[in-house]
C-alpha positions in Angstrom: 99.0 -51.5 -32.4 101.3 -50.3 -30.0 103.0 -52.7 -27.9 105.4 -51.6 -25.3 108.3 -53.7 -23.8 107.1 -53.3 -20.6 104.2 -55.8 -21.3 106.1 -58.5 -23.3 108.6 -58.8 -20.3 105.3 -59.5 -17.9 104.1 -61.9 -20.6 107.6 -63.6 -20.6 107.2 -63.8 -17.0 104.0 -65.7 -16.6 104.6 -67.7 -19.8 107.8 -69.1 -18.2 105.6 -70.0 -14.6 103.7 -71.6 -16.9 106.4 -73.7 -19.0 108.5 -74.0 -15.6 105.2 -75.5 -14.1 104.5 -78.1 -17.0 108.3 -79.3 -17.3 108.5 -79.9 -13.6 105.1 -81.5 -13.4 106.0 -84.0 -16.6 109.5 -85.0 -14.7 107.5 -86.4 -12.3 107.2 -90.2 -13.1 106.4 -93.4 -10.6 110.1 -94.7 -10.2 111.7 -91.1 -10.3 114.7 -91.8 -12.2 113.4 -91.7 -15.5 112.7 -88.2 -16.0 115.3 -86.4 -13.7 116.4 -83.6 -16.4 113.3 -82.6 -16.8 112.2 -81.8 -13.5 115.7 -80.1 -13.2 115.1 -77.8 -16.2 111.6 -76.8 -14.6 113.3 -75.9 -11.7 115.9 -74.3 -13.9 113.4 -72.2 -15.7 111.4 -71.1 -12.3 114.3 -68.9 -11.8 113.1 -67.1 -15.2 110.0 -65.4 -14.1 111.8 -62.6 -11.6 114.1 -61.6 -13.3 111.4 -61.1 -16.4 108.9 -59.1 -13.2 112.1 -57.2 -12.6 113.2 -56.3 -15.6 109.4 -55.4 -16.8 108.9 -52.8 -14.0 112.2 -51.1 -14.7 111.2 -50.7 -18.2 107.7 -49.7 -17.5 109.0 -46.8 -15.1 111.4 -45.5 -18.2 108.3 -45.6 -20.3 106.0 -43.7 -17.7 108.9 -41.0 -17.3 109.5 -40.7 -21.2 113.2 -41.7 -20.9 115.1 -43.4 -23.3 115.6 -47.3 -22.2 119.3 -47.5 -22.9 120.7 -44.0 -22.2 118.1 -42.6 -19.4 
């Protein structure tokens, strides 16, 4: 099986949507104090999923060109 970095950094991308949606969604309580932090780290971890797009389509263009991905 040949997995290529380029697709786990996409994966990472949406999986962190994902986890930034559900700790956001669980800080939200009825007196919105309780659960502050967490709402905070979802917020935190929204930040993730660019940088993992980013990232992914910089690798996949060195893959589709046949360059290394450190040294070009």
């Amino acid at each position: 099986m040949n997995v290529k970095i380029s697709n786990v950094l996409y994966i990472l991308g949406f999986a962190s949507i994902v986890l930034s949606a559900g700790n956001f969604v669980a800080g939200k309580t009825e007196d919105g104090q309780a659960q502050e932090s967490q709402e905070r780290n979802g917020l935190f971890v929204g930040f993730w999923p660019p940088t993992f797009f980013i990232l992914g389509k910089i690798v996949e263009d060195r893959e589709k060109a046949g360059k290394n991905l450190l040294n070009g």
